[in-house]
C-alpha positions in Angstrom: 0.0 0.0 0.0 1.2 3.2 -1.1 2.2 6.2 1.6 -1.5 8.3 2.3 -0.4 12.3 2.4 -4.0 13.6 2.4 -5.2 15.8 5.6 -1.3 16.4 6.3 -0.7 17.8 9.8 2.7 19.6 10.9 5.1 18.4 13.2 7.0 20.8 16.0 10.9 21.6 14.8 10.0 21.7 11.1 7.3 24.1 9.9 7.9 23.3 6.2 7.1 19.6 6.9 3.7 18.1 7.2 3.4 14.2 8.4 0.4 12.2 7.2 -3.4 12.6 9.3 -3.7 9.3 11.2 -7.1 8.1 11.7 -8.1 8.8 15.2 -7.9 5.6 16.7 -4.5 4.9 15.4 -3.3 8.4 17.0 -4.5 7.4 20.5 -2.8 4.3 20.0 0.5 6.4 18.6 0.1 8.9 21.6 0.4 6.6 24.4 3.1 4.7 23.1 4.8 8.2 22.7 4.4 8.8 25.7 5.2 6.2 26.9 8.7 6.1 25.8 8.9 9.9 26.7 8.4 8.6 30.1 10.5 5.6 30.2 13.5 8.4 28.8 13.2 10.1 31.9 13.9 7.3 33.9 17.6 6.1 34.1 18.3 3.4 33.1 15.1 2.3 31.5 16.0 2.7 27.6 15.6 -0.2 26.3 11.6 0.6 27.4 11.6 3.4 25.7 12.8 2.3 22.9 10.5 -0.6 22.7 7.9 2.0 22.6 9.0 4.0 20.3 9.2 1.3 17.6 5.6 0.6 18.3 5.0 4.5 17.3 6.7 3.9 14.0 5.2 0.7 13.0 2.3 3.0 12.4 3.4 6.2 12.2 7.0 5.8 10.4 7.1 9.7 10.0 6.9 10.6 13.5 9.2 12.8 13.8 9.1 12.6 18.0 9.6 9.0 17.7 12.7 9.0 15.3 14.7 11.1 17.7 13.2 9.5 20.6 14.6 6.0 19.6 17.6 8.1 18.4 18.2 9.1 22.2 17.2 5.5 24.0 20.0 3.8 21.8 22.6 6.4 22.0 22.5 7.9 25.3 24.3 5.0 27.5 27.9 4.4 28.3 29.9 3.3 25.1 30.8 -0.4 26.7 26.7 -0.4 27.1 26.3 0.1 23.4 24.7 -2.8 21.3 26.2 -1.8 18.2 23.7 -4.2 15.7 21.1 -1.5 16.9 22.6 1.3 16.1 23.1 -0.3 12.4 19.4 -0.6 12.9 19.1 2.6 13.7 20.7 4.1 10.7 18.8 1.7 8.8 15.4 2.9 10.4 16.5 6.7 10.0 17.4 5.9 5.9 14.3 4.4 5.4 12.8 7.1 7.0 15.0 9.9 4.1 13.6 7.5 1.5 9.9 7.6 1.9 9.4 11.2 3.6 12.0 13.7 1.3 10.7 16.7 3.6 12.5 15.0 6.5 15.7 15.2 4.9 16.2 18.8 5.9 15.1 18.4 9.3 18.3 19.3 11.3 17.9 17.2 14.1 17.4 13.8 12.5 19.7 14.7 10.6 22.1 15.2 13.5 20.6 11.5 14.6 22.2 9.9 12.0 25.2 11.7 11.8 25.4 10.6 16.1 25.2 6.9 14.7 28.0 7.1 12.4 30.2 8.7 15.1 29.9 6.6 17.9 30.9 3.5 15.1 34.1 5.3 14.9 33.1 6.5 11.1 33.9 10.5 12.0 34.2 11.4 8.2 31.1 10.3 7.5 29.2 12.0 10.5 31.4 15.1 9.4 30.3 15.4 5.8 26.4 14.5 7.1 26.8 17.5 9.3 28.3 19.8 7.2 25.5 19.3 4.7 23.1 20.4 7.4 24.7 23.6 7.7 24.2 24.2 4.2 20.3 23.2 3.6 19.1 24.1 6.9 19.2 26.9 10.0 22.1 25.2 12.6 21.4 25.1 16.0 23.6 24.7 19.1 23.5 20.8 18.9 24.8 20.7 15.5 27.5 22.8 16.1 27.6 20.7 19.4 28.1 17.4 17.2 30.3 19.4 14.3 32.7 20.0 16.9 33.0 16.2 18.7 33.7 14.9 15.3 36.3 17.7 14.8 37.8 17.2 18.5 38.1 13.6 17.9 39.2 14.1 14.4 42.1 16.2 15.9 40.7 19.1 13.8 41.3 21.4 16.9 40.4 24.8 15.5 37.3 23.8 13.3 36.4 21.7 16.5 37.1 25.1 18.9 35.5 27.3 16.5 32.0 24.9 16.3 32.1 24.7 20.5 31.9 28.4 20.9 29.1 28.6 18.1 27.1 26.1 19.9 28.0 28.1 23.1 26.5 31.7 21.5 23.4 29.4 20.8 22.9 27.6 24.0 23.7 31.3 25.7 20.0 32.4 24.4 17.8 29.4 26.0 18.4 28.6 29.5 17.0 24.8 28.4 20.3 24.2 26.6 22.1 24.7 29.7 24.0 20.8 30.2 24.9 21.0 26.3 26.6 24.5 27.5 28.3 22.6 30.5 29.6 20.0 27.5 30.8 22.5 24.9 33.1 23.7 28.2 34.2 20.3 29.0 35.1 19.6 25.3 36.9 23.2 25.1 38.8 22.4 28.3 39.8 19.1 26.8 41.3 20.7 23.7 42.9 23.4 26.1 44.8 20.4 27.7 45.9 19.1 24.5 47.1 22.2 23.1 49.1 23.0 27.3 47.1 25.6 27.2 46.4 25.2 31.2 45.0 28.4 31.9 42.5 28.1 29.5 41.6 24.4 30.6 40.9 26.2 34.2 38.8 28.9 32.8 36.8 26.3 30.6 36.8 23.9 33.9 35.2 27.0 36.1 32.7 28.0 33.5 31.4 24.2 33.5 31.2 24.2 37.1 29.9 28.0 37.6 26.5 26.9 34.9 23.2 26.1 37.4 23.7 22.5 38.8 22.6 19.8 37.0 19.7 17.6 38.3 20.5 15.7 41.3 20.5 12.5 39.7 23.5 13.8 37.5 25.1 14.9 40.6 27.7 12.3 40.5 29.2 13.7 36.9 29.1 17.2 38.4 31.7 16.1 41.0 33.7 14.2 39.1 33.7 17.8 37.2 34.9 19.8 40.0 37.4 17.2 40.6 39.3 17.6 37.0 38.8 21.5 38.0 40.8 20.7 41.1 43.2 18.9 38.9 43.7 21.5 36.9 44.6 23.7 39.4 47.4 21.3 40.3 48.7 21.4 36.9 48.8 24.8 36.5 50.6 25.1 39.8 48.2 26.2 42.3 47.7 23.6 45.1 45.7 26.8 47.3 43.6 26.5 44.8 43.3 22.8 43.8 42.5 22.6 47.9 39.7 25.3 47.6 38.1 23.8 44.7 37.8 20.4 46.6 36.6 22.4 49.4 33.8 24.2 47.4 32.9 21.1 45.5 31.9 19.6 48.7 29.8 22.1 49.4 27.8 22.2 45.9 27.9 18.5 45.8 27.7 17.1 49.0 30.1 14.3 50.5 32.3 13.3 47.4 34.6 10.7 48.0 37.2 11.5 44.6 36.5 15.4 46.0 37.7 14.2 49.3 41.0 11.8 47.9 42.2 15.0 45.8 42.2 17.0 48.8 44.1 14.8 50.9 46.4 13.9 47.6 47.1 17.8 47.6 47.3 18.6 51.4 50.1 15.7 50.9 51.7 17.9 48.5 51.6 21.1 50.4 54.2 20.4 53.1 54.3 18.1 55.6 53.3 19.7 59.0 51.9 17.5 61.2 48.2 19.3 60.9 48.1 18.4 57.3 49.5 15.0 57.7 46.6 14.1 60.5 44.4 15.9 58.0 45.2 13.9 54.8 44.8 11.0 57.2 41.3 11.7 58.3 40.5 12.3 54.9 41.8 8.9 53.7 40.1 7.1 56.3 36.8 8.4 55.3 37.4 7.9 51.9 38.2 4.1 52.2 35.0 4.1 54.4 32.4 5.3 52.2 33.9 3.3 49.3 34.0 0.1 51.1 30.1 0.7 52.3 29.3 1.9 48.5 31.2 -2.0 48.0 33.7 0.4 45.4 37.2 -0.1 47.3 39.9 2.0 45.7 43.2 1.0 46.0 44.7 4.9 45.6 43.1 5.7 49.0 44.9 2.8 50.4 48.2 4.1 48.5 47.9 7.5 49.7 47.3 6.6 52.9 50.3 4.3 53.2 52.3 7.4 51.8 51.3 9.5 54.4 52.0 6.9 56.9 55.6 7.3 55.4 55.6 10.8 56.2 54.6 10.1 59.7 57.2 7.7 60.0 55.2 4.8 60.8 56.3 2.0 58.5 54.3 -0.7 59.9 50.9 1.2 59.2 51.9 2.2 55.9 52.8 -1.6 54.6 49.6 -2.7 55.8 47.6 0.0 53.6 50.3 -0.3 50.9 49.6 -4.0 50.7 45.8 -3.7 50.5 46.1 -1.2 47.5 48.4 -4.3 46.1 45.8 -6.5 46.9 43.4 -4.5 44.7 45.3 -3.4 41.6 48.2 -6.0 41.3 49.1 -4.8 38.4 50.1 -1.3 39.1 53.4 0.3 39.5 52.3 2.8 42.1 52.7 0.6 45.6 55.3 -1.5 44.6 57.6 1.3 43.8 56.9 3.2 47.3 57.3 -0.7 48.8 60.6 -0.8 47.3 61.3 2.6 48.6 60.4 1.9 51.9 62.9 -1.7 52.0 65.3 0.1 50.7 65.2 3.1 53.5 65.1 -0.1 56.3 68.1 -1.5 54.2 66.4 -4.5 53.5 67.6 -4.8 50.4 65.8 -8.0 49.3 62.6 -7.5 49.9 63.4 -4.1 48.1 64.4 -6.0 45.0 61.9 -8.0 44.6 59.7 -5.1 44.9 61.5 -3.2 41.8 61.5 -6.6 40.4 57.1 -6.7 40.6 57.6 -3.2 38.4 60.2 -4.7 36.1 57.9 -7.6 35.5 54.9 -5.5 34.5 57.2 -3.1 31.9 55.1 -2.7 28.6 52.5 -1.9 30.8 53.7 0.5 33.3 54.1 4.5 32.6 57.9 4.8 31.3 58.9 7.2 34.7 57.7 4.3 36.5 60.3 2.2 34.6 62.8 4.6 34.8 62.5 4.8 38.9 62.4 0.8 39.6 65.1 0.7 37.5 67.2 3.3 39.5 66.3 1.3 42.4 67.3 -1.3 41.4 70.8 0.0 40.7 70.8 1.6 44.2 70.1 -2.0 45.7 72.7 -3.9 43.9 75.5 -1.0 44.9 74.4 -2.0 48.5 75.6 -5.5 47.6 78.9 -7.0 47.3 80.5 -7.7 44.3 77.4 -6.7 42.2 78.4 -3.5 40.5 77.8 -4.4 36.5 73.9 -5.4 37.8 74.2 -1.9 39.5 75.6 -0.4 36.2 73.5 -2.2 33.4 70.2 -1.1 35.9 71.7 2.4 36.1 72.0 2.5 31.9 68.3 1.1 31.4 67.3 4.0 33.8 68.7 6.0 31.4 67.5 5.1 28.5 63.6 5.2 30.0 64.4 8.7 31.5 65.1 9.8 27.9 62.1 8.6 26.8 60.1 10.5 29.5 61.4 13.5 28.2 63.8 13.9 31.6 67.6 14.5 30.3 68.8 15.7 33.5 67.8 12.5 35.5 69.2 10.4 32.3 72.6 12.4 33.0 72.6 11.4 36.7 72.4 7.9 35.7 74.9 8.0 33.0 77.0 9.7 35.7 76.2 6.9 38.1 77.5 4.6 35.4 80.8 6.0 34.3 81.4 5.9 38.2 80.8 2.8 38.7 82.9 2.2 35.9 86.2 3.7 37.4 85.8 2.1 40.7 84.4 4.8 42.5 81.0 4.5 44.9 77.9 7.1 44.1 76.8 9.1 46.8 73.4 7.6 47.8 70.8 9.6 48.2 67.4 9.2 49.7 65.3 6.4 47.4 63.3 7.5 44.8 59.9 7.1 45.3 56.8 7.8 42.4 56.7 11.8 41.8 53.3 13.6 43.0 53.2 14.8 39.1 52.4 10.6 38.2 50.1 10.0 40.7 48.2 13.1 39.8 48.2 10.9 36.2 46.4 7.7 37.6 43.8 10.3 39.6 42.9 11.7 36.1 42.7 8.0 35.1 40.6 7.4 37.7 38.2 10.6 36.9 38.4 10.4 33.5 37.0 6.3 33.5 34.4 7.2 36.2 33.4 10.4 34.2 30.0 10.0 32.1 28.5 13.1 30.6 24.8 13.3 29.0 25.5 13.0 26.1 26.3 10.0 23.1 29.8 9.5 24.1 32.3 10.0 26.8 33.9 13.4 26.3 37.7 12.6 26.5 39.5 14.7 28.9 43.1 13.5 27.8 46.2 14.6 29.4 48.4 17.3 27.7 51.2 16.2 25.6 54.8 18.0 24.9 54.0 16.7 20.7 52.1 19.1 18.7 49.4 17.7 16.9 50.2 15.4 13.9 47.3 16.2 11.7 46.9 18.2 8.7 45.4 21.3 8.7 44.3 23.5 5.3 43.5 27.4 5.6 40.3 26.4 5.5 38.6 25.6 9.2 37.1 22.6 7.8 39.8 21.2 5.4 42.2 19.8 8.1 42.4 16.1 7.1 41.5 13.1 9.5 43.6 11.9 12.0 43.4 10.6 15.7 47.0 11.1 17.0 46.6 10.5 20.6 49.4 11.7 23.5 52.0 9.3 25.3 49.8 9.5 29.0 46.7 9.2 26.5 48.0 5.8 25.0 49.0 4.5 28.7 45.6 5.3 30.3 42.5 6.0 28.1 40.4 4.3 25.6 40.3 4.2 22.4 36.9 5.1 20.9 38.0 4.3 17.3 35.7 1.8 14.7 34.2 -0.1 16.4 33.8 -3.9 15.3 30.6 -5.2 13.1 28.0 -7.3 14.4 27.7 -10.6 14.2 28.8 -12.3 11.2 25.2 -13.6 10.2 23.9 -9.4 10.2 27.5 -9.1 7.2 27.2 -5.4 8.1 30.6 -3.2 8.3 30.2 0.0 10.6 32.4 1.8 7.7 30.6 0.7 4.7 26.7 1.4 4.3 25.0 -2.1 4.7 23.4 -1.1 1.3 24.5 1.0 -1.6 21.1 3.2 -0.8 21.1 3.0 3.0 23.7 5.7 3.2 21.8 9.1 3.6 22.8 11.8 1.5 20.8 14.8 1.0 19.6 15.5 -2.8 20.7 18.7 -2.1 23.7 20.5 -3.8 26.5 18.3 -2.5 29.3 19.5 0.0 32.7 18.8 -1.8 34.3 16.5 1.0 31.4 14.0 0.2 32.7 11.1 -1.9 31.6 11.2 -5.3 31.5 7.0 -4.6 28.3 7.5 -3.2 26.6 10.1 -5.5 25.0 7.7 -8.0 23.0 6.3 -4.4 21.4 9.5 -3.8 18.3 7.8 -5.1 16.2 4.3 -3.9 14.2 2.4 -2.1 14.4 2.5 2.0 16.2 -0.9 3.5 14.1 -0.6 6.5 10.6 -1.4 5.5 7.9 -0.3 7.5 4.0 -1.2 7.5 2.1 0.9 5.6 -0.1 4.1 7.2 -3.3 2.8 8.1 -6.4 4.4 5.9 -9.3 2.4 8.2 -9.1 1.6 11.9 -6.3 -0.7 13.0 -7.1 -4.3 13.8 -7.9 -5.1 17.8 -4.5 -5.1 19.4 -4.4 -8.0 22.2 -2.1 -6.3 25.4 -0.1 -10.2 24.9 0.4 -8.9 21.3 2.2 -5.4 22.7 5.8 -5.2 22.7 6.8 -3.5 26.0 8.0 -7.3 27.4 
């Protein structure tokens, strides 16, 4: 049965387009499944209803405009490791199908913006680019298409298109107080590029705008702290620990207690100096920290680590290998405890317990931050000049040191070592310091870790708050703002501790669907509007077929007797 277009109705966010009349009792039935799945959006947590009932709107009404963006939100808006990717191919399947049959919807911004959302959280950022830029071309922008424009360029590591798009979405959102959260992400995004580019000033202004917006609602409280806590980090960066403290400090008060708002402050007040008051402070702090996350049943072994530090600095070894050996207990694997363990044998002068503690960090190389390489192996040379007879183990530890204190960018502690060497070589005995334990400037790296993987925004994807790196980015740029060519070069820290949100894999082998190649030559939307140069002319003879998602056709007499068994919302 052929599409019906008589007694054509519009539809909110596109005067130009009308959407076929629906007989009445097919619109009551359309209605309460829309609102249904309006409902179930505002719940967390409850997409998957929502979506349910949003695919019962379109079986009937495949031009609902409500009900396309509504199903674009209850697939998209979940962690990226929550993801089903096979429905976001349905998705853009769904949203094609939708082009095909109703042309007017091809302008409509926001669906357009739908499908352009699809394609980038499969890791295909051209193709969400060139989508985008089309709507800027046949349509008015709004703030969540520059919003989207300037994701794809961030993650593109098209800094100034992506820059330029986040302060055009900003002059947007500033006119409607409802666009307030995508305001608070276009500063989180900006801040993100600011740390990229070193720019730490900048990143703290961005950071304080973010935080300065109206809270969000209480239920996104928990993102809100983790974004006063990468404000507070900031702070550090830049070289302010008065402030880092004060933004903890105020972030409890906006949020409430916070436990990462209460492990920075104690990190920094360890940082300060080491006065007895802020010693017993950092303490308290600790303690309460390992208490609320052991009664949330989410241990963390850096409040463990921090706290064994500071028992260190209150020279009370026995305490602080107890908490050092619980933060062991819970992240094996890292460098962080076993290096202050080796520290700590090594100030006692037992020296084998010390080397197999620089031995654990040796074990665990490829995986460990180079500096923390660099230390064990420094240790380790210290420990073998101890020991009798042992001076080439001392010297071929002191030269790998070296060599990993070159690659953290550190030439005067790779001079030390090539000093201990040549030393060593002519007999003589380096004056031992006191050991090396892990710098405050890599532990502040695994606390971003920490925020960064506990950090959720809002919105389709994680917004990636990478470290700053000494390279200058590797990517192309043209004079034009939008001609910088694709590229995801990512920093040294950024390749040690955060993930990759490149292509993602296809489904399942039986679906034969590639997230970079349209599933069918028409399935790929492009608008039969003039066409934006970067578009590939491989897709221009598709601009024209037959949807891939086929629908039931629009009801011209009342719709059968639906059983509530026969109702999808199981």
């Amino acid at each position: 049965m052929a599409y019906v277009w008589s007694n054509e109705q519009e539809q909110p966010g596109n005067t130009g387009f009308r959407s076929p009349q629906l007989p009445a009792e097919v619109q009551e039935f359309v209605h309460t499944w829309l609102a249904c799945g309006n409902l179930a959006l505002e719940i967390r947590h409850a997409n998957d209803i929502a979506a349910r009932s949003y695919h019962n709107v379109l079986k009937y009404d495949p031009a609902n405009i409500n009900a396309l963006h509504g199903l674009t939100t209850a697939t998209l808006s979940r962690p990226l490791f929550e993801l089903d990717f096979n429905k976001v191919h349905e998705l853009i399947e769904i949203l094609n199908s939708a082009f095909n049959h109703f042309v007017p919807l091809r302008t409509h911004p926001e669906l357009r913006r739908d499908l352009a959302n699809c394609y980038f959280v499969l890791g295909d950022l051209e193709k969400a680019r060139s989508i985008l830029l089309t709507t800027l071309e046949i349509s008015q922008p709004t703030a969540s298409i520059w919003f989207t424009l300037g994701q794809t360029a961030h993650r593109m590591n098209m800094l100034p298109e992506a820059t330029e798009s986040f302060n055009l979405c900003l002059r947007a959102a500033s006119t409607t107080p409802e666009l307030v959260e995508m305001a608070r992400k276009a500063h989180l995004e900006l801040a993100a590029i600011a740390n990229k580019q070193n720019k730490r000033d900048l990143a703290v202004s961005e950071f304080t705008a973010a935080v300065s917006l109206p809270p969000p609602p209480y239920d996104q409280f928990r993102e809100y702290g983790f974004m006063w806590g990468l404000l507070a980090l900031s702070h550090e960066k830049a070289g302010d620990l008065n402030a880092a403290v004060a933004t903890c400090l105020k972030g409890l008060d906006t949020v409430g207690e916070d436990s990462m708002l209460l492990l920075l402050q104690a990190h920094f007040l360890l940082q300060q100096n080491s006065s007895a008051d802020n010693l017993q402070n950092a303490t308290n702090l600790l303690q309460r920290v390992i208490q609320i996350r052991n009664r949330e049943s989410e241990p963390s072994f850096l409040s463990h680590y921090l706290l064994g530090r500071a028992c260190i600095l209150q020279d009370e070894p026995t305490k602080a290998y107890k908490s050092l050996q619980v933060s062991l207990n819970l992240a094996p694997q890292s460098a962080l405890p076993w290096l202050t363990i080796g520290s700590l044998y090594l100030r006692l002068n037992q020296l084998t317990d010390s080397l197999n503690a620089y031995s654990q960090v040796i074990k665990n190389a490829p995986k460990n931050h180079q500096m923390a390489n660099a230390l064990a192996w420094e240790g380790l040379g210290q420990v073998y000049e101890k020991c009798e007879n042992q001076s080439q183990d001392a010297i071929d530890s002191y030269t790998r040191a070296a060599e990993c204190y070159k690659l953290c960018n550190r030439p005067e502690m790779a001079e030390k070592m090539a000093a201990f060497v040549r030393n060593l070589e002519n007999g003589k005995h380096n004056q031992q310091s006191l050991p090396q334990d892990m710098p405050h400037w890599v532990i502040n790296e695994s606390l971003w870790e920490q925020v960064f993987e506990n950090f959720e925004t809002p919105t389709f994807t994680t917004v990636q708050l990478v470290q700053a790196s000494s390279e200058t980015p590797t990517a192309i740029m043209s004079n034009s703002p939008h001609g910088a060519k694709s590229g995801s070069p990512r920093s040294p820290l950024q390749a040690d501790m955060t993930p990759v949100y490149g292509p993602q894999a296809p489904p399942a082998a039986s679906a034969r669907v590639n997230p970079m190649i349209p599933p069918h030559p028409r399935a790929f939307y492009i608008s039969q509007q003039p066409i934006h140069p970067v578009i590939s002319p491989h897709y221009r003879p598709f601009l024209r077929g037959g949807p891939v998602y086929s629908y039931p056709p629009l009801f011209t007499a009342p719709p059968p007797a639906i059983e509530a068994a026969d109702m999808n919302y199981h």
